[in-house]
C-alpha positions in Angstrom: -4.7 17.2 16.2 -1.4 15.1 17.7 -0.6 15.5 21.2 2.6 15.5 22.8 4.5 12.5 21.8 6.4 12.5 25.3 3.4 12.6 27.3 2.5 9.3 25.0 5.9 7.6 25.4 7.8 9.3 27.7 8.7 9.2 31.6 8.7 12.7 31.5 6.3 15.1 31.6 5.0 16.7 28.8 5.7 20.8 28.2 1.8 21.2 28.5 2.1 20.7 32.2 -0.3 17.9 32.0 0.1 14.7 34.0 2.8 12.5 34.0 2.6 9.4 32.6 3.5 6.0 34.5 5.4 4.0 31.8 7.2 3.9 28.7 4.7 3.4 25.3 2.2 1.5 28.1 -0.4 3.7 27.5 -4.1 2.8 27.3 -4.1 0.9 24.6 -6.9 -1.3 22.6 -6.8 -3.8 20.0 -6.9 -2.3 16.2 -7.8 -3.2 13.1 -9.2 -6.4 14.3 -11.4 -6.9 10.6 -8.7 -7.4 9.0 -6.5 -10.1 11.5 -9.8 -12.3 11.2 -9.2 -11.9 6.9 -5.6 -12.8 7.4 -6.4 -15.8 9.9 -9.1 -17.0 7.3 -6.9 -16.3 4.8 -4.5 -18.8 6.3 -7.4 -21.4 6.4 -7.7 -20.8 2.7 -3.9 -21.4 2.4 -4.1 -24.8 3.9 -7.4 -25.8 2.1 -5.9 -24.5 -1.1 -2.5 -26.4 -0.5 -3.9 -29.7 0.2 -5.4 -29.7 -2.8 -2.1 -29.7 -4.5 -1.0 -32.6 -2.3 -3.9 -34.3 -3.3 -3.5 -33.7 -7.0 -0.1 -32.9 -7.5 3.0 -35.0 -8.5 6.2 -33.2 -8.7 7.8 -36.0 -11.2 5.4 -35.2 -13.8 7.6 -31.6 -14.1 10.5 -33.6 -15.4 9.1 -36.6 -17.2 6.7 -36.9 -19.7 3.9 -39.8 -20.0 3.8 -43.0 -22.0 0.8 -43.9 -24.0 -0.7 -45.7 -21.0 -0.6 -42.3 -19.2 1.9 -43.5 -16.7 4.8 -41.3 -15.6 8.5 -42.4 -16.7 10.3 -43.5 -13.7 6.9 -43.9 -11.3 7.8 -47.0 -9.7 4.0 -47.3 -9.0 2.8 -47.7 -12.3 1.9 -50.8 -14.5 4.1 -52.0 -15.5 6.4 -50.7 -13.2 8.5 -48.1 -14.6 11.3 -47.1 -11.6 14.9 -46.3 -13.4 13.0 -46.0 -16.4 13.0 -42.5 -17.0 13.3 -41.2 -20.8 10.5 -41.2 -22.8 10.9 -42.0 -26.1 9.0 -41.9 -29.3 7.9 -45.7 -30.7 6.8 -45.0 -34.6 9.1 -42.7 -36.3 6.3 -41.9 -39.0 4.0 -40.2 -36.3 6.4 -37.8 -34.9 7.2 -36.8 -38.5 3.4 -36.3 -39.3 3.2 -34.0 -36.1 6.0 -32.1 -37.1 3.6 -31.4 -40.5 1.8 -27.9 -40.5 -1.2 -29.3 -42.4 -2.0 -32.4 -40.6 -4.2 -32.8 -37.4 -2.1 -35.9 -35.5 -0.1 -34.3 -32.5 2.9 -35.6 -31.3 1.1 -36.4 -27.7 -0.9 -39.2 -29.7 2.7 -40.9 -31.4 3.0 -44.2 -29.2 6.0 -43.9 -26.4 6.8 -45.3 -23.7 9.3 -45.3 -21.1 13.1 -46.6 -21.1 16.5 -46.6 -19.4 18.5 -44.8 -22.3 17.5 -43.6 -25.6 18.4 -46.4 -28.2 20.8 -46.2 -30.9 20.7 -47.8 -34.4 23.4 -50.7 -34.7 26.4 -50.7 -37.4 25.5 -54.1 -39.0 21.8 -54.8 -38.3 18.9 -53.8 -37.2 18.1 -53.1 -34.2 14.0 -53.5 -32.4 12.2 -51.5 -29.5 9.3 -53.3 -28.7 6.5 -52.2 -26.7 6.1 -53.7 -22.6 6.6 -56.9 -22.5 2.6 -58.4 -22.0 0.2 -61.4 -22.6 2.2 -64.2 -25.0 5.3 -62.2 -24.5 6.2 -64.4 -21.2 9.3 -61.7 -20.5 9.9 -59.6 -17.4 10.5 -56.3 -17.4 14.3 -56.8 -15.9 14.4 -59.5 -19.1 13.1 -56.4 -21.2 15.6 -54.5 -20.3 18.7 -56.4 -20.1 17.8 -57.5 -24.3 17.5 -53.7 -25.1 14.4 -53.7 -25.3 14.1 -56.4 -28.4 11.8 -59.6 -28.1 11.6 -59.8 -32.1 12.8 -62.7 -32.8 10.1 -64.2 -30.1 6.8 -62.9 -32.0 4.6 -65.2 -34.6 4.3 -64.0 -38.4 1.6 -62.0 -37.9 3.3 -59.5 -35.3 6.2 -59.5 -37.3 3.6 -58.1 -40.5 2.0 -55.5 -38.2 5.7 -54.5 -37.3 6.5 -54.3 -40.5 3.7 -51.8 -40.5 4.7 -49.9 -38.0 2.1 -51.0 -36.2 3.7 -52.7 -33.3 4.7 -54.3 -31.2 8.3 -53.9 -32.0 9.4 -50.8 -34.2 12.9 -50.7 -35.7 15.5 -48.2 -34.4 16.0 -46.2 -37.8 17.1 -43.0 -36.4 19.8 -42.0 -33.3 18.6 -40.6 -30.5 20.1 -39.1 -27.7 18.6 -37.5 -23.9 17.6 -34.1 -24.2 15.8 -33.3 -20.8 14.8 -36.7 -20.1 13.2 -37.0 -23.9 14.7 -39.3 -26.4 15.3 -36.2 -29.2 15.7 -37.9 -32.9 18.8 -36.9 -35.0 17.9 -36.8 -38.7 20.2 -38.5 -39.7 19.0 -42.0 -40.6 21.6 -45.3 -40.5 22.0 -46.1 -44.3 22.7 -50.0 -42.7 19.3 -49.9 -40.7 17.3 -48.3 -43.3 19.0 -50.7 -45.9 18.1 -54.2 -43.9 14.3 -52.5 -43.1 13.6 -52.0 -46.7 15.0 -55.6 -47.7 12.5 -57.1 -45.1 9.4 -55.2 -47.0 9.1 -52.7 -44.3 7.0 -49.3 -45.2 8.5 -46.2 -46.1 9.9 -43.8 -43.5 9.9 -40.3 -44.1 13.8 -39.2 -43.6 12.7 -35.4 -43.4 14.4 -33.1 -40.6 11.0 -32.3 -39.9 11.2 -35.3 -37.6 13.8 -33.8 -35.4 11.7 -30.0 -35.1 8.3 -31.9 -34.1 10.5 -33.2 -31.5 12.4 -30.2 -30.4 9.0 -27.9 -31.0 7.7 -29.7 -28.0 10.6 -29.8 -25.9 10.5 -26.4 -26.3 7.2 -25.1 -25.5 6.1 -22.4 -23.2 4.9 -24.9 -20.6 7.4 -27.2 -20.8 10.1 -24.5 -20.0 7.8 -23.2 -17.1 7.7 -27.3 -15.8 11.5 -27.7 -16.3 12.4 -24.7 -14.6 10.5 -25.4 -11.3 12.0 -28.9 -11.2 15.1 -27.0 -11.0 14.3 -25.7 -8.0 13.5 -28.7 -6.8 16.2 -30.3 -7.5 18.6 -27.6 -6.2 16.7 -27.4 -2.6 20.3 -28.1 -0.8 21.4 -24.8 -2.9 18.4 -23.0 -1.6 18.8 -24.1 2.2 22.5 -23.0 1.7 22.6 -20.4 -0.3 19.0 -18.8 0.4 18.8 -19.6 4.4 22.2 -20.4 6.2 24.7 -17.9 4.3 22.3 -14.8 4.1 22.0 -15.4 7.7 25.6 -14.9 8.6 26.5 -12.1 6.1 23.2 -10.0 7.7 24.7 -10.7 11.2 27.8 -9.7 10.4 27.3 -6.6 8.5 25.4 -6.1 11.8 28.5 -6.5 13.9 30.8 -4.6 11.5 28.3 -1.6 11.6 28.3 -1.8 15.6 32.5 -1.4 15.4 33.2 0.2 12.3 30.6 2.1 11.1 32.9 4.5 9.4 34.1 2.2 7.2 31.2 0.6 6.4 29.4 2.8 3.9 33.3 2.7 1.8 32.6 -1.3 2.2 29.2 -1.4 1.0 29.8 0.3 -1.9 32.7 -1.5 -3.5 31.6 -4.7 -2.3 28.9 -3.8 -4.1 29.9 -3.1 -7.5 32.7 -6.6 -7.1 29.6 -8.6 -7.0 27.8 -7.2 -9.8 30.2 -7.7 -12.0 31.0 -10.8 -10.8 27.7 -12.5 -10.6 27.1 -10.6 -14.5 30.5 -12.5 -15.7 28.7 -15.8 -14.3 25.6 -15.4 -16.3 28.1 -14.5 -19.7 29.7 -17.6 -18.8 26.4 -20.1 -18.7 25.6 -18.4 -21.5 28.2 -19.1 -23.7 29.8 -15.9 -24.4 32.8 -16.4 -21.8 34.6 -19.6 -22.1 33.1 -23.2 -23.2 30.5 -23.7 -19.8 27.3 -22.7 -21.5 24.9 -25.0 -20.4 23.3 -28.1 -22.6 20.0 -29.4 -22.4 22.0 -32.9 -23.4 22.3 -35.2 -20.2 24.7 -37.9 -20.6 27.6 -38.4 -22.8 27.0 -38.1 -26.3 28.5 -37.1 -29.4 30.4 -33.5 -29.4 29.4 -32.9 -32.8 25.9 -32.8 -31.5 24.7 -29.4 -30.9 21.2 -28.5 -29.5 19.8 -25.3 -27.7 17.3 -25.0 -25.7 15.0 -22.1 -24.8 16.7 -21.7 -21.8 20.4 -20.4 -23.2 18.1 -17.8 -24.4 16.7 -16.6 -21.3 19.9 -16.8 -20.1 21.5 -14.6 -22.9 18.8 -12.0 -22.4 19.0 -11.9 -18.4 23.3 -11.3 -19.1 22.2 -8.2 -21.1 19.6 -7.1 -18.7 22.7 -7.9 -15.8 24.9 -5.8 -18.2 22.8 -2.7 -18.7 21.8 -2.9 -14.5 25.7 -3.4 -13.7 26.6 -0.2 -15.3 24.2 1.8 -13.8 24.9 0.7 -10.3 28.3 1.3 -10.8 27.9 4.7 -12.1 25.1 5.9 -9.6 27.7 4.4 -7.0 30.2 6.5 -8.1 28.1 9.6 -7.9 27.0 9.3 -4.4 30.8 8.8 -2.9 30.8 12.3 -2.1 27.2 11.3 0.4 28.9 8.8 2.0 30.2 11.1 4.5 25.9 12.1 5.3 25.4 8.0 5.3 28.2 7.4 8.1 26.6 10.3 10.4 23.0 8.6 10.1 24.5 5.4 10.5 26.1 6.3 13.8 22.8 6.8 15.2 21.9 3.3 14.2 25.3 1.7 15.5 24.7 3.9 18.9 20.9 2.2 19.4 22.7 -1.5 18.5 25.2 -0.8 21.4 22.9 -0.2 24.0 20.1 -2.4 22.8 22.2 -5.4 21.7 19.1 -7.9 21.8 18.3 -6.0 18.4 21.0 -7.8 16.4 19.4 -11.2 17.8 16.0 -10.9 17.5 15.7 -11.3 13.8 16.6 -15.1 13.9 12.9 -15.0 15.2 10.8 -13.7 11.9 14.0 -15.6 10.2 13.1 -19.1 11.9 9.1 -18.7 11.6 9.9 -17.5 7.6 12.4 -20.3 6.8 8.9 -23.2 8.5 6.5 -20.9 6.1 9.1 -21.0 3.2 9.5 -25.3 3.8 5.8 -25.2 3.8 5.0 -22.7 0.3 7.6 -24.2 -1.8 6.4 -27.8 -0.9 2.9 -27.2 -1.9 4.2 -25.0 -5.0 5.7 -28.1 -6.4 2.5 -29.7 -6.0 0.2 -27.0 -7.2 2.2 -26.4 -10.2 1.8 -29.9 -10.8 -1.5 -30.7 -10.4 -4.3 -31.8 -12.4 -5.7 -35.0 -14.2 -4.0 -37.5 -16.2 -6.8 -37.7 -19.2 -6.8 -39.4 -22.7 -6.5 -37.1 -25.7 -9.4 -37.1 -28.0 -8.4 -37.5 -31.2 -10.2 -39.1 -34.3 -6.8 -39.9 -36.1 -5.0 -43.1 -37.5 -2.9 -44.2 -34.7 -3.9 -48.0 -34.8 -1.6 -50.2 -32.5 -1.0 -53.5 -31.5 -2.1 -54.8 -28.4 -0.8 -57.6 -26.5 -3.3 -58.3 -24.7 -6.3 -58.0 -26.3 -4.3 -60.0 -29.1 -5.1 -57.4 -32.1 -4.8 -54.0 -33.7 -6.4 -51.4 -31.8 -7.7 -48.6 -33.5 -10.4 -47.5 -31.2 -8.6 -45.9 -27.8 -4.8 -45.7 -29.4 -4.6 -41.8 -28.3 -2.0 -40.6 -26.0 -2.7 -39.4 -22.5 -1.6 -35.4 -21.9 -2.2 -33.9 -18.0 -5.4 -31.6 -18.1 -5.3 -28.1 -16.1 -8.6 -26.9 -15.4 -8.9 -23.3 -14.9 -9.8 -23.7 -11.2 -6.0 -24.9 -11.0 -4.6 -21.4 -12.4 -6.6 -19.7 -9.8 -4.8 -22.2 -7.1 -1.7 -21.4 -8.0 -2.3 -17.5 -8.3 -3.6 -17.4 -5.1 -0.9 -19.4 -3.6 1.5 -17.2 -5.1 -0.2 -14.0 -3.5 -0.1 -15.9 -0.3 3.3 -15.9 -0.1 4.0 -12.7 -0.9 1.4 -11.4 1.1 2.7 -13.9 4.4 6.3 -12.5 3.5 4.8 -8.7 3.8 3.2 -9.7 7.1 6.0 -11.2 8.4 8.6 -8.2 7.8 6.4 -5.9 9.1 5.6 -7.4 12.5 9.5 -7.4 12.4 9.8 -3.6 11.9 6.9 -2.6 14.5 8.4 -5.0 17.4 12.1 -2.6 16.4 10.4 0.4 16.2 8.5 -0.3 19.8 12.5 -1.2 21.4 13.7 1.6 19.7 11.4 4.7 20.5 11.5 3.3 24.2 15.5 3.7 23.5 14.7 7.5 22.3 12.1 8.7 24.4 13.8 7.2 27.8 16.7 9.6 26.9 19.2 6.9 26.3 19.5 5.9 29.9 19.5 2.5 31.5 16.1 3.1 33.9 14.1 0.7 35.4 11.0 1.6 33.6 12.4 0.5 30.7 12.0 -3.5 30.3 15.3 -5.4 30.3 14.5 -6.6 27.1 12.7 -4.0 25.4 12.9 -6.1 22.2 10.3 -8.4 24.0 8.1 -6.0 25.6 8.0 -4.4 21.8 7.3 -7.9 20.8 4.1 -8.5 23.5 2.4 -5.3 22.4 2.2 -6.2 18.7 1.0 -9.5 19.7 -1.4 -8.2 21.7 -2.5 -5.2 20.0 -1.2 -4.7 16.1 -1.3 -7.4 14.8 -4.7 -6.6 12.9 -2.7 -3.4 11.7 0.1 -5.1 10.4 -2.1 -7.2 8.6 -3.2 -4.1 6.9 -0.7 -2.8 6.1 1.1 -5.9 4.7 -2.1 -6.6 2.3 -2.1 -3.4 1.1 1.4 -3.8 -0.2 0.6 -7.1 -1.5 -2.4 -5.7 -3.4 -0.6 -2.8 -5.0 2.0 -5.4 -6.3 -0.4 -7.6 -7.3 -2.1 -5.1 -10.1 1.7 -3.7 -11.0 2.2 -7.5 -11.9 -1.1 -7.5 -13.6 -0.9 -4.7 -16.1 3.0 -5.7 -16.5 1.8 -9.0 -17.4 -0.8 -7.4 -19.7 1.6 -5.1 -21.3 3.6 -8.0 -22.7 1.1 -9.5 -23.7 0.3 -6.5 -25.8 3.7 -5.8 -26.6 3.8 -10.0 -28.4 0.9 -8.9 -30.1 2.1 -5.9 -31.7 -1.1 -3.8 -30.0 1.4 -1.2 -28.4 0.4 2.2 -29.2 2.1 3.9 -32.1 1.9 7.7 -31.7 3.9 9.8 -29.5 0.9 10.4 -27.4 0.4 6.8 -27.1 3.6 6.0 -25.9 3.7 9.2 -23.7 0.9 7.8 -21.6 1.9 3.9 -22.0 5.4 4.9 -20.0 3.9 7.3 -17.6 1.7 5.1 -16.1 4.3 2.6 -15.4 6.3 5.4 -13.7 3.5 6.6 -11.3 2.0 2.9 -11.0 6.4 2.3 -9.7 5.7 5.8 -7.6 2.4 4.7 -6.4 4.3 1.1 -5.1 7.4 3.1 -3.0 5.2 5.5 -1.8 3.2 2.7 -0.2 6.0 1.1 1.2 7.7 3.9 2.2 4.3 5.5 3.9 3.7 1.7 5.7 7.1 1.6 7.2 6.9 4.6 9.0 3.3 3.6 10.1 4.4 1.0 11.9 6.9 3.4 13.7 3.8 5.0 15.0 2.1 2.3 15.5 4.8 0.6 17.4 4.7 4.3 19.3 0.9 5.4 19.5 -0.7 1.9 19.4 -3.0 3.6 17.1 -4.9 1.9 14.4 -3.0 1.8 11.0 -4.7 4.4 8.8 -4.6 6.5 12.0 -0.8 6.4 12.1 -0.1 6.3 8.6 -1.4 10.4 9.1 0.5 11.1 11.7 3.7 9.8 10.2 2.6 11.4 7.0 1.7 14.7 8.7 5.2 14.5 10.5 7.0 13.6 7.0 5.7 16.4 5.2 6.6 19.2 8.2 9.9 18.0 8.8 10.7 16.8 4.8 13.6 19.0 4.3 15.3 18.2 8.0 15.1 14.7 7.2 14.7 13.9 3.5 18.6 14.3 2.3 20.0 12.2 5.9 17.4 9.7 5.3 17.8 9.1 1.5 21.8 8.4 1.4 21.1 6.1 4.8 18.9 4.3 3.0 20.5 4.0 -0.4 23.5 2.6 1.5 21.3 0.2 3.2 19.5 -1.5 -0.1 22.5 -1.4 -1.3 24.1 -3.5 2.0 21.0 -5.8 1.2 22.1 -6.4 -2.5 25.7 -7.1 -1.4 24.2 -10.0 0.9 21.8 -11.0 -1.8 24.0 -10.9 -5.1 26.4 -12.7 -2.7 24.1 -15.5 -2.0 23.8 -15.4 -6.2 27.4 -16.0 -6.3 27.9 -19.0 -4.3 24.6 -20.9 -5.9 26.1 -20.4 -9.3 29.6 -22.0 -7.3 27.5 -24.9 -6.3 25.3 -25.5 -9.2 28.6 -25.6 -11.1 29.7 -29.3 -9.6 29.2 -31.9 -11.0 25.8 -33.1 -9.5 24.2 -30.4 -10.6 25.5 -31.1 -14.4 24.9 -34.4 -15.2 22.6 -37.8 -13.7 19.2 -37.5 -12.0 20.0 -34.4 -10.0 21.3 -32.2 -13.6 19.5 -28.7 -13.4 18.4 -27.5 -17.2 19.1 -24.0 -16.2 21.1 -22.3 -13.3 18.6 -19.2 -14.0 15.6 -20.2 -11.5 17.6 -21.7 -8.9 20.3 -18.7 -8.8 17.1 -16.3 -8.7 15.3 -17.8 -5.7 18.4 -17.7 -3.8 19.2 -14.2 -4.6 15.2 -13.4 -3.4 15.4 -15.3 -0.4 18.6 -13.8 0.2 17.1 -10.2 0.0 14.3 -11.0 2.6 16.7 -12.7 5.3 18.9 -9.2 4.8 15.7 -6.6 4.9 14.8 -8.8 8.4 18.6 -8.4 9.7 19.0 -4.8 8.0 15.6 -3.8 9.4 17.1 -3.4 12.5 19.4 -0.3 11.1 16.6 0.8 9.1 14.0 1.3 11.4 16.4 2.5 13.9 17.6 5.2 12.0 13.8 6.2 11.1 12.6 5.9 14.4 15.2 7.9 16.0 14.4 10.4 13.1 10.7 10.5 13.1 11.1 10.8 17.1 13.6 13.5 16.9 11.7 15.9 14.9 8.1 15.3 16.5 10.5 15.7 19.9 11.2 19.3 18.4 8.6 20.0 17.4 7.0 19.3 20.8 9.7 22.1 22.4 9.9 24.7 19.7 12.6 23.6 17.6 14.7 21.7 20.9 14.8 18.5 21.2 14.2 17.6 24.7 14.2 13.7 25.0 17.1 13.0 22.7 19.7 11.1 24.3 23.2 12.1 25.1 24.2 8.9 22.8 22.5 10.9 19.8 24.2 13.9 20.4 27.3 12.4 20.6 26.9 11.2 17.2 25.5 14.5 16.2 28.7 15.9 17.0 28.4 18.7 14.3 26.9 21.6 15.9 25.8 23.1 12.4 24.1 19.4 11.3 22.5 19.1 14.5 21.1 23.0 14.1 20.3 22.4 10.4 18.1 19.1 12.1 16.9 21.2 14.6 16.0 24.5 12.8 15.2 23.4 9.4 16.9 25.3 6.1 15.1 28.2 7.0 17.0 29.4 9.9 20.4 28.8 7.3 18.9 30.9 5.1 18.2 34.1 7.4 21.5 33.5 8.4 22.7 34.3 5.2 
């Protein structure tokens, strides 16, 4: 059973008559949950540990260029022979990539013979034209030398390299087919130069299959699932000043200044919100129609460099683009629908939001203090993506094994080497996978933590805001903010922890079965009867129930936590016990406040979206060494970073307005239905003497009334 909250919290006696206590929320408290802060410390450990070993094993290059058949990495100036500025990789014997491209044959295109050059070679109009392999043992050339002749040292070699040429065995192979830089790849055209082909034919050269199959084995590969998954983190890497801009700096300043404009003009603000709101969803939708293709001529091209206009090639990505601008499209209609139908609640919103504004007033260090959680998140977030890169690069450069004819010359060993002529691919282990999962839950999970000692340390400033009466008194710290603050640190911490991991895990399995319903769904597994479906689609709906009913229960568990300094399963019943008495006082206030407050958070986060599509749209983002393959990846981070730098500044409102609530009705409850410790500030507010009885008495007094 709960005891008197004031007698808790309060500088005034409790209606019991019992003692007075001698501070505000200074009660005898203890350290809680301490089990769990020593899992979240270790956990940490096992961050670190698991993060060095993608600085050990990782190399962030290797998700934007591929390997040559020495298992070097184009453009590692490291490798021998050195390879810096030489970027492109690009396919040596034309007849291997066309028997890879075969669906009977066994030889895959990671055992053709490439290496690495400066731009993808071009057939000449009145002769042929060589690229030989690195220039090594009788080929007394220099790589600079190498490069500066186009790659060509044919007329250097003896007879019998000139045969073995002829055979497309090396070292110099003849530039039959254009080519032209698809994501750092050398893509054939199949089109063949009826001059080239004509002059290698005259000088007894073998047959080369002219199929367009040639230009798919290429393209397949390009293509792939895990080639996507590697281009699209480069493009975060590569857009890191976007993400700094758009993800850290600018969310910063909108969150503070909704803060200010909710302090002076909080009767505007809910109007604001709203159509701010529904500008930027349509605008950031028009964006993704434009890179798309379907607005104007700015689709995106995985071509880099200037190249023929004729040419036309799609990636995978203008498809994932395509699909998120109809997803955009069905979500932008909604929103502006369901925004439409709550205008008539924006009236309820401004009351609540009063409350809010009248705590910011007199509390002012609230609209600082998230810079704090912002700064330590923004180190965290430097640190995570870092070893991401890493991780998601990571693992052993091995030679294929492969049993196949793929017999080459080599320079040095002064022969045709059949034996160890397979290409080199990157090898993920399963251990890797694991590594990168946990990483990713480790983020999340330090994100969780992180917000929520930000709501308990404004929970503990507010309630001593509420149960002081709103007065300036000496018992309450000048900077309650930092009192709040001490107390987590001191005693919560293990809660939060809890609390946060609890979240974390419940996403964790939603992502699972999600994941695992795809799956199903590419497989053509999905159930087929009515029942099937039936229980298919429920479960997703209570599994969503099951998540916002965590997070809702959580947040006002810290509110009690922040009050009680009680352990966290402890407080999540008394909050849950006080929800449930009081749901029809609070339930309709609190649900308009808070819809106009995730919807404040998606203005500051679609409006972080806007300006990274602004600045991946220069020029160099769009062409050179810095060209993103898809705005989709970069845009999305920002607008996720976006949304946690606003729930850290918005918390402030948020668990303002549900302290003060929660406070208010386990004050009236307390003093049989009078609320004894609210402050003259909340009355103010309150003005309307039928809300504040509805508040007070519950519906049931309004009905006998009637």
């Amino acid at each position: 059973m709960r005891g008197p909250m004031g007698a808790v919290i309060g500088r005034y006696p409790p209606s019991d008559g019992s003692a007075r206590m001698g501070s505000i929320i200074r009660h005898n408290r203890k350290c809680r949950d301490l089990v769990f802060l020593v899992i979240f410390i270790a956990f940490w450990v096992a961050m670190i540990v698991n993060s060095s070993f993608g600085f050990n094993q990782g190399n962030p290059s290797r998700l934007t260029y591929g390997l040559d058949y020495k298992g070097n990495v184009c453009g590692d100036k490291h490798a021998k022979p050195g390879l810096k500025e030489l970027e492109l990789k690009y396919w040596l014997n034309p007849n291997q990539v066309y028997l890879s491209g075969l669906k009977d044959n066994q030889f895959k295109l990671a055992n053709a013979r490439s290496i690495c050059l400066l731009d993808c070679p071009i057939p000449y109009e009145d002769s042929l034209s060589w690229v030989c392999d690195y220039p090594d043992g009788d080929i007394r050339l220099s790589m600079d030398d190498w490069i500066d002749r186009n790659y060509d040292y044919y007329e250097f070699l003896t007879p019998e390299l000139r045969n073995t040429s002829l055979q497309l065995q090396g070292p110099c192979y003849p530039v039959i087919f254009p080519s032209i830089n698809v994501y750092w790849t050398c893509q054939f055209i199949a089109r063949p130069s009826n001059v080239s082909l004509t002059h290698w034919q005259q000088m007894g050269g073998v047959k080369i299959n002219e199929d367009i199959i040639i230009d798919k084995s290429i393209r397949k590969a390009i293509n792939s699932r895990s080639s996507v998954l590697k281009r699209y983190m480069a493009d975060i890497g590569k857009a890191w000043p976007v993400l700094i801009v758009c993800g850290g700096i600018l969310p910063l300043f909108l969150s503070v200044i909704w803060l200010l404009l909710i302090r002076h003009f909080v009767a505007a603000m809910p109007w604001i919100t709203v159509g701010l709101f529904d500008i930027l969803m349509i605008a950031v939708t028009m964006f993704f129609y434009l890179k798309a293709g379907w607005i104007g001529n700015d689709s995106i091209s995985p071509i880099i460099g200037e190249h023929d206009p004729y040419i036309r090639i799609i990636g995978r990505e203008l498809h994932h683009l395509r699909a998120v601008a109809v997803i955009m499209t069905s979500i932008m209609v909604v929103s502006v629908l369901t925004s439409i139908a709550i205008v008539r609640r924006i009236l309820m919103a401004t009351s609540v939001l009063k409350v809010a504004a009248k705590v910011i007033g007199e509390a002012q260090a609230l609209i600082i203090f998230p810079v704090i959680p912002y700064t330590i998140l923004a180190i965290f977030y430097m640190f995570w993506f870092s070893a991401a890169f890493y991780l998601f690069s990571a693992g052993q450069v091995v030679q294929n094994d492969c049993n196949l004819n793929c017999c080459a010359y080599d320079l040095v060993s002064k022969r045709v080497n059949c034996d160890r002529c397979c290409g080199y691919s990157i090898h993920y282990t399963p251990h890797i996978g694991v590594a990168i999962l946990f990483h990713l839950f480790g983020g999340y999970w330090a994100t969780q933590f992180f917000i929520a000692c930000s709501s308990t340390v404004i929970a503990g400033a507010v309630a001593s805001y509420y149960w002081a009466r709103g007065e300036t008194s000496p018992e309450i710290p000048f900077l309650p903010v930092f009192a709040s603050m001490k107390r987590l640190a001191r005693y919560n911490l293990g809660s939060v922890a809890l609390g946060s991991l609890i979240v974390s895990f419940v996403e964790s399995i939603r992502f699972m079965l999600e994941s695992i319903r795809r799956r199903l769904k590419v497989a053509g597994t999905t159930p087929d009867n009515w029942f099937g479906k039936a229980v298919y689609h429920t479960s997703r709906f209570f599994l969503r129930c099951i998540e916002w009913t965590i997070k809702s229960v959580n947040r006002n568990a810290y509110i009690m936590i922040a009050i009680t300094g009680k352990s966290f399963c402890k407080a999540s019943a008394i909050a849950t016990d006080l929800i449930i008495s009081n749901i029809l006082r609070i339930g309709k206030v609190n649900v308009i406040g808070d819809i106009i407050l995730f919807l404040g958070k998606l203005c500051v986060s679609l409006s972080t979206a806007l300006f990274a599509f602004l600045m991946l749209d220069t020029h160099k983002y769009k062409s050179g060494h810095n060209k993103i393959t898809s705005p989709l990846f970069p845009v999305l981070v920002c607008w996720a970073l976006g949304y946690v730098v606003a729930t850290l500044f918005f918390a402030v409102v948020e668990m303002s307005i549900d302290t003060i609530i929660l406070s208010f009705c386990q004050d009236s409850e307390e003093h049989q239905g009078t609320a004894q410790y609210a402050p003259p500030l909340l009355i103010e507010t309150l003005n309307d003497q039928n809300e504040m009885q509805r508040l007070t008495q519950g519906p049931q007094s309004n009905s006998s009334d009637v």
